[in-house]
N, C-alpha and C positions, 0 to 999 in steps of 0.2 A: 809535806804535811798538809792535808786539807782538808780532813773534816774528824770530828768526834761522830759516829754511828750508834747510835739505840736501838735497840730491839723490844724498846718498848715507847708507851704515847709519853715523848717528851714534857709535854704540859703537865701531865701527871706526873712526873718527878720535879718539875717547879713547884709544884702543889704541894709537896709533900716537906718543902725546903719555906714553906713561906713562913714559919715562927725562925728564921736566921734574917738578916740586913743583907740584902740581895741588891745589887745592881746589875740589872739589865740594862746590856749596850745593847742598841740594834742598828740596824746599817740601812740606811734608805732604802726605799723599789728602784726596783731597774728604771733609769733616767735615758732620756737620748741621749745622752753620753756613752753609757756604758754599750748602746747596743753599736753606734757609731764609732766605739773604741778610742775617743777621744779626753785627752785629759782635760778636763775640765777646768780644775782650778778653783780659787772665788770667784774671778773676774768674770767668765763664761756662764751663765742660766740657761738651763735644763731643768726639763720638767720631765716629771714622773710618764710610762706610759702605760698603754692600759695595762700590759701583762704589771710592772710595777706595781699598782693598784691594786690587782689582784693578790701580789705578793704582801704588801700590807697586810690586806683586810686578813687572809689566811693567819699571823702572825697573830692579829691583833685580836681574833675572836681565840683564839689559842690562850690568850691574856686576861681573859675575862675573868676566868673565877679566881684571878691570882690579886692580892688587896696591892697595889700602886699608890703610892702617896704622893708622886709627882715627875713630871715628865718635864725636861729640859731637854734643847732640842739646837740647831748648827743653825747661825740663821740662812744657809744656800736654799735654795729652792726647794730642792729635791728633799731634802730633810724637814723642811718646813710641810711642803704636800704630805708627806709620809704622818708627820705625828698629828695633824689634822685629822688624818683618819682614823688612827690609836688612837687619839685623843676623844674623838665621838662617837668611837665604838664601845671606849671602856669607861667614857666618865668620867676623866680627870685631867685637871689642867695641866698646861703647862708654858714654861717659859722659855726663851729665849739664852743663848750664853753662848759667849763669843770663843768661849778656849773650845769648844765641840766643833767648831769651823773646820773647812777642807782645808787641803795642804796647799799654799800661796807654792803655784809651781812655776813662777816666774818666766822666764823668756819660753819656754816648751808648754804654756798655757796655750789652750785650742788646739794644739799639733796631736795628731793620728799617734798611735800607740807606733804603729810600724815607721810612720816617717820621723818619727823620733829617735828608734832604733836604726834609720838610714842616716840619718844627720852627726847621730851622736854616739851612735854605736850603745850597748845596753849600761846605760846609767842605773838599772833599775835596783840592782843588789849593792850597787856602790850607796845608793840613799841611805839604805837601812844604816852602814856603819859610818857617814857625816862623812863621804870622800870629798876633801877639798877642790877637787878639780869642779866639780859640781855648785861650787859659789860663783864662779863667774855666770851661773847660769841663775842666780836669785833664787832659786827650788829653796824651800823651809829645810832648814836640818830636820833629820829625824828626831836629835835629841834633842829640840827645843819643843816638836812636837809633845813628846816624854812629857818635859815639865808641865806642858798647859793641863796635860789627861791628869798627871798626877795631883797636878791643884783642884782639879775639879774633884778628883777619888775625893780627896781630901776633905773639901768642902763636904759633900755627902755623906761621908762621912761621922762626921759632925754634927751636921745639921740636920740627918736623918738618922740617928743611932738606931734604933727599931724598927724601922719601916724599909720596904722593898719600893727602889727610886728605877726609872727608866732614862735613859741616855740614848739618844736617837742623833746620829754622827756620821762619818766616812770612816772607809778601808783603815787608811794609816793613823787615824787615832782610836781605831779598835785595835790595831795589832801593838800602837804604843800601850794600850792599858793591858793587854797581853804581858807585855815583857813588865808590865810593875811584880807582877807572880812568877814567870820564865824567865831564865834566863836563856834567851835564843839566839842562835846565827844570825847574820845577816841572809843568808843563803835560804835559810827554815823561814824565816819572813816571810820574803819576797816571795816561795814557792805556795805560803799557806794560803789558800782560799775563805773566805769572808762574803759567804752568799749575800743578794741583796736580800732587805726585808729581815736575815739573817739576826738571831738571838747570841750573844757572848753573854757567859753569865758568871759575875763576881759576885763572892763572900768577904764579906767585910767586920771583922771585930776590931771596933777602935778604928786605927788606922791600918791596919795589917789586912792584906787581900790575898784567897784564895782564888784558884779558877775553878770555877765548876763544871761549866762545859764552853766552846766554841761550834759555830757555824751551826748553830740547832735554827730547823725549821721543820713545820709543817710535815709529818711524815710523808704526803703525798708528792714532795717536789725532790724526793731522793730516788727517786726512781730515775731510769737514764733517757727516757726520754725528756722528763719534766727539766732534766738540767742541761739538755738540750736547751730546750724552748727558755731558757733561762737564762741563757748565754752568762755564765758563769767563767767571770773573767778577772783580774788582779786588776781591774781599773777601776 
């Protein structure tokens, strides 16, 4: 599973959805992490590079005619530089909150995607469904992950009934606010892709959440070279 396709200008059907309570998740720019294929963690800082940068501003000028009443944001790096530039492209604040945070990937933090897979063989579908061999390794469950996105839906909720809120976060707490609407495999997880800079987009009545779309970006970066140069990767 990796992407929802348009054949039309995505922003224009955000536009068209802005009298609904919309939460847009977005997923940071490509960081030296993701291009060095390194799990990062919280521990490890990585900053944004310029293609990242690029991937923003594209995302964030795509956001402009859409009304945002407020932007909460992971405090890692990478998400921090990212809604800096949402944030002074479109005009509206935002704050900090700790449940948006990366996945605390304990002993396997700073390790290479593949010397991970040499060490420990593929851990990486076992995450999505909480495999216990995976605690002697400290990695977050995925289902605790769940509850922090679900607290945060929540709060927004609430405390945004009518208004369209921004969420600027990593991979596995977009794919955990995924499954609050899917019910998904571990398998379908783990294979979905979640571009950086990348748009998920909930409906919210009450507390009740639709998906509207995932992996929306910028019509120009679906092209195959652009997701080349994008290195578009499940880290």
């Amino acid at each position: 599973m990796n992407s929802f396709f348009f054949p039309i200008n995505l922003y224009k059907l955000i536009e068209n959805l802005i009298i609904l309570a919309l939460v847009l998740i977005m997923r940071h720019g490509q960081a030296e992490n993701n291009v060095q294929h390194i799990l990062a963690g919280r521990q490890s800082e990585y900053h944004l590079t310029e293609r990242g940068k690029e991937q923003v501003s594209l995302t964030a000028n795509g956001l402009k005619s859409i009304p945002i009443d407020m932007i909460y944001t992971s405090p890692i790096i990478r998400t921090v530089e990212t809604t800096k530039i949402v944030s002074e492209t479109i005009g509206v604040d935002y704050g900090i909150d700790e449940r948006l945070t990366e996945t605390e990937m304990g002993s396997v933090v700073g390790m290479g995607f593949n010397d991970v897979l040499e060490k420990y063989g593929n851990i990486f579908p076992g995450f999505f469904r909480d495999d216990p061999t995976l605690e002697n390794l400290k990695i977050e469950k995925f289902s605790d992950i769940r509850k922090r996105i679900s607290n945060i839906l929540d709060y927004v909720a609430e405390r945004h009934q009518n208004t369209n809120v921004l969420l600027v976060t990593h991979l596995d707490p977009i794919k955990a606010a995924i499954t609050r609407t899917l019910d998904l495999k571990p398998e379908s997880l783990f294979n979905m892709t979640i571009g950086n800079a990348s748009l998920t987009i909930l409906r919210h009545d009450s507390s009740e959440y639709n998906l509207i779309a995932f992996n929306v970006m910028d019509m120009s970066r679906y092209s195959w070279n652009s997701r080349k140069n994008d290195n578009l990767q499940n880290i």
